[in-house]
N, C-alpha and C positions, 0 to 999 in steps of 0.2 A: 830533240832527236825524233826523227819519226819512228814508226812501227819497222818499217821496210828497212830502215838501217840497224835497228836493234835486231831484228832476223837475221840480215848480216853478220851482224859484231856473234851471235849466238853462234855463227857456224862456223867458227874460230875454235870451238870448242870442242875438240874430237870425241868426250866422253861422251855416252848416252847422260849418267849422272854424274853430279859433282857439286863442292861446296860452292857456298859464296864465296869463299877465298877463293878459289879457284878460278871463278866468273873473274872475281877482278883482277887479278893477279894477268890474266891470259887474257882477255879478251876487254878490258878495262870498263866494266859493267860497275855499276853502284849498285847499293840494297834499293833506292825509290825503280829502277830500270829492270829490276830483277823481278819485284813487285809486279812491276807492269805487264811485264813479257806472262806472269802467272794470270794475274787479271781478264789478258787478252788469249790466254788458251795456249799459247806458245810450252808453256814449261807448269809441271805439276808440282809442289812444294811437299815434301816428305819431312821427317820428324827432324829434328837436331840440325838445322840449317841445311839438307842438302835437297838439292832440286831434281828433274828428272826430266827428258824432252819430252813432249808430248806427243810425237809421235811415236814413242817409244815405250810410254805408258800404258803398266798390264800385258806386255807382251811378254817372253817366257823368260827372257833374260832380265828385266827391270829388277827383280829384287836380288840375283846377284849384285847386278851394277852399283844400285843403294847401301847393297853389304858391303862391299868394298870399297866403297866412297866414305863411307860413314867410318870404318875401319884404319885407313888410311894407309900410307906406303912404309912399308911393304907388305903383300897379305897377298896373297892370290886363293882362287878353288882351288881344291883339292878332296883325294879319295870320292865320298859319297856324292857331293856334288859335282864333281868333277866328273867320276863318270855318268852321272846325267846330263849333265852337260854338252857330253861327245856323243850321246844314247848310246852307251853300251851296258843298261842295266833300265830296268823298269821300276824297280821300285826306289821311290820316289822317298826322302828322307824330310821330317820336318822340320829339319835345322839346316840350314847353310850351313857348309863344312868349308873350312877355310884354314891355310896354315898362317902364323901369325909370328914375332920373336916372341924368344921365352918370355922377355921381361914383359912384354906388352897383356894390360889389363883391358878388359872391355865391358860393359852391364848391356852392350846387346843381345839379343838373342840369337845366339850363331855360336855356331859347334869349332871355338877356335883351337884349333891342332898346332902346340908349341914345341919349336924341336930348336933345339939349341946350335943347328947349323943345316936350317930349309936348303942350304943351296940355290939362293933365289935365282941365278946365274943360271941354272942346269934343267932343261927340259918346261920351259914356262911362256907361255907365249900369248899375247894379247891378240883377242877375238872381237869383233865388236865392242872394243872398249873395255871388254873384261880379262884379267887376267887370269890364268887357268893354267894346270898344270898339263901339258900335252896328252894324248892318248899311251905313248910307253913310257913315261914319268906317271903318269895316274897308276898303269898296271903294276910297273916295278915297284910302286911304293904301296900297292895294299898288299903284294907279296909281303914283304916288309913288315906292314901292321898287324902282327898277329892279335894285338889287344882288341881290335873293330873288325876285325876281316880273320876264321876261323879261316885252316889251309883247305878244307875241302870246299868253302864257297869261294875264296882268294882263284883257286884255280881254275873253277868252271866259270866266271868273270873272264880270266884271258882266255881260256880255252873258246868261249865264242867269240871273244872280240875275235881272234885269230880266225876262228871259220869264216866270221862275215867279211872278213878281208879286211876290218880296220887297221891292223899291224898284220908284221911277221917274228918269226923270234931272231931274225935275224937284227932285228931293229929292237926289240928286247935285250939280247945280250949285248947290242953297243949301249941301249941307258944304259945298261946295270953297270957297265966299266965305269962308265960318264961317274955314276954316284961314289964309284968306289963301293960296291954290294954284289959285285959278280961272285967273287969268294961264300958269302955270308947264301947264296940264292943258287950258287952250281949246281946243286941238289934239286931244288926245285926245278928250275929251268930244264933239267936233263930229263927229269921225270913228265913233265907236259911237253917237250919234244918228244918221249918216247911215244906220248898216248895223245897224239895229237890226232890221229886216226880213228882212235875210240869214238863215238857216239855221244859218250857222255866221261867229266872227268872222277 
C-alpha cells in the first residue's frame, strides 16, 4: 500500500488521538502500517499504545485528546479542565481533570472525578475529537463541587463567564433542571442573579 492510501485510510479516523485498536477496528490499519505512517511523520506514538496526528501534535488540545483516549469510554473533561478548555479561567491546573465511573481504576496521571451517576447523556458534547462537558454543565457542576470549588470562587467563575457573554442564567437554570440540581442550587442561582450587576461576586 502506498504512503498516499495509508493517508487516506488515516482520515477515516475522526479522532486527533487514538488506540491501535481503534486504527484497526475503523479504518482497517495493522501494527507494521501504523509503524509506517509514525516512521513517515504522519502520526506521533504516545505511551501505552495510543497514537496522535501529527498535525495535531503539541497543539493545546493533544494531551487532553491522549487523556481521554488512554482513559477510554466513557470519560470526558470536566470542572478545571473543562473550564480551560472553554477559557473561562486562567489558571491553568496540572492534572487533567476528567469524570470517569466510579468503578473505573487508572495509574495515569489525571485528576479522575468518580460520581456514581456523571449523567453522560446531559450537557457533554464533542469538540475536536474531545469530549468535554459544555460551558452551563461545566458551571453548574462546580457550583455543585463544593469539595474543589470554595462558593466564593465557584461564583466569580460564573459571574464572568456571564459578563463575557459565554452563557446566560437563563441557560443556567435550564442545565440545573436538565441535572435535576435546580432545588439543591435555587439559593445560589438567585443570589448571582441578584448581584449579577456587581463588579465583582
Amino acid at each position: 500500500m502506498s504512503t498516499q492510501a495509508r493517508e487516506k485510510k488515516l482520515k477515516q479516523i475522526k479522532k486527533m488521538a487514538f488506540t491501535a485498536k481503534e486504527a484497526i477496528s475503523e479504518a482497517g490499519f495493522s501494527y507494521y502500517e501504523l509503524n509506517l505512517l509514525v516512521k513517515n511523520g504522519y502520526l506521533v506514538k504516545e505511551g501505552r499504545g495510543t497514537f496522535i496526528k501529527k498535525n495535531h501534535a503539541n497543539s493545546e488540545s493533544d494531551h487532553y485528546a491522549v487523556a481521554l483516549t488512554q482513559l477510554g469510554e466513557p470519560s470526558v473533561l470536566c470542572l478545571w479542565s473543562a473550564l480551560v478548555f472553554h477559557d473561562l479561567t486562567e489558571e491553568a491546573p496540572s492534572d487533567i481533570w476528567a469524570y470517569v465511573p466510579y468503578e473505573k481504576t487508572t495509574r495515569l496521571k489525571i485528576k479522575a472525578v468518580r460520581k456514581r451517576n456523571p449523567h453522560w447523556d446531559i450537557g457533554i458534547e464533542t469538540i475536536n475529537g474531545i469530549r468535554v462537558t459544555n460551558i452551563e454543565r461545566t458551571l453548574i457542576d462546580i457550583l455543585l463541587d463544593r469539595k474543589h470549588f470554595p462558593e466564593v470562587q465557584a461564583y466569580k467563575i460564573v459571574m464572568d463567564a456571564i459578563r463575557v457573554k459565554k452563557t446566560a442564567f437563563q441557560k443556567l437554570f435550564a442545565m440545573a433542571k436538565k441535572l435535576k440540581a435546580d432545588k439543591r442550587l435555587k439559593r445560589d442561582l438567585l443570589i448571582l442573579e441578584e448581584t449579577r450587576e456587581a463588579p465583582h461576586v
